[in-house]
C-alpha positions in Angstrom: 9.2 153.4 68.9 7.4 152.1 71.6 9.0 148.6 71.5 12.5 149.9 71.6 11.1 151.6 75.1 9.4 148.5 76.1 12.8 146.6 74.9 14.9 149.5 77.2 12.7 148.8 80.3 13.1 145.1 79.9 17.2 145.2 79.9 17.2 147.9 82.8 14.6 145.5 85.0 17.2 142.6 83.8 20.6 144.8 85.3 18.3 145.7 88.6 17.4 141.9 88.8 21.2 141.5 88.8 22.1 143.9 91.3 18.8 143.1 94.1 20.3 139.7 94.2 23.7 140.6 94.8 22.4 143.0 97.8 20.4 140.1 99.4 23.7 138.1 98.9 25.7 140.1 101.0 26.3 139.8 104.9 23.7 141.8 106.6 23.7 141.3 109.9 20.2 140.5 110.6 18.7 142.2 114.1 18.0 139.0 116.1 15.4 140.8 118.8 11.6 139.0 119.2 9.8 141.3 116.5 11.8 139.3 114.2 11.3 136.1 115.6 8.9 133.5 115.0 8.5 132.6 118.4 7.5 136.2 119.3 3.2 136.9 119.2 2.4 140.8 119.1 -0.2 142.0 121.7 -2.6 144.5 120.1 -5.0 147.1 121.1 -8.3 148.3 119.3 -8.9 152.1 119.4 -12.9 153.8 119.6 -12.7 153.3 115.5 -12.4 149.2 115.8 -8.5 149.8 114.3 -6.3 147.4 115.8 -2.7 148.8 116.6 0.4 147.2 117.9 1.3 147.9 121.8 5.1 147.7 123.1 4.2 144.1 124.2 3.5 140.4 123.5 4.4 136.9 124.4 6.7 133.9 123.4 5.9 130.6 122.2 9.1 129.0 121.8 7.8 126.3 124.9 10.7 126.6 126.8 10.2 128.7 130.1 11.5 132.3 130.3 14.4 131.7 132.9 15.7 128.6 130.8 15.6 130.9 127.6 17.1 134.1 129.4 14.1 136.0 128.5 11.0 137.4 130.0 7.5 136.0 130.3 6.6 138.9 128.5 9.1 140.3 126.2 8.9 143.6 124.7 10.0 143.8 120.8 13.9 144.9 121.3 14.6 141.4 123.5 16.5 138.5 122.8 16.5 134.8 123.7 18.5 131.4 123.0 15.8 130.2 120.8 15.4 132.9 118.2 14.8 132.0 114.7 13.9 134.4 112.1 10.5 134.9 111.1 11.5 135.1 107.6 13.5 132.4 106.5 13.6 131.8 102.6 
């Protein structure tokens, strides 16, 4: 009784294997602002506890100055530049 369960699972997990990778197949537009880029460095704060949380700020590393990239010295996390590359490239 339990292996026909066990058996059940393993056939569903198969058909959702089958239908995750057709969803990561498909055409997303990916957002292309400096929180997803691997350029981009957060700035963060640390509160009176010692927890560290994120701040609407940070800094590029891409080594090409801001007014040849078309961004700011500081970018916030909704920018853009010209040398963008996604942080999580497979």
């Amino acid at each position: 009784m339990i292996s026909e369960k066990v058996q059940e699972l393993e056939l569903e997990n198969k058909r959702l294997a089958v239908i995750i990778a057709d969803i990561t197949k498909s055409d997303v537009p990916k957002l292309k602002d400096c929180e997803h880029c691997k350029h981009y460095r957060q700035h963060y704060c640390r509160n009176e506890f010692g927890t560290y949380y994120k701040v609407y700020s940070g800094f590029c590393v891409c080594g090409v100055p801001a007014g040849k990239r078309k961004g700011k010295g500081k970018p916030t996390p909704e920018d853009t530049c010209l040398c963008f590359e996604d942080k999580h490239v497979r």
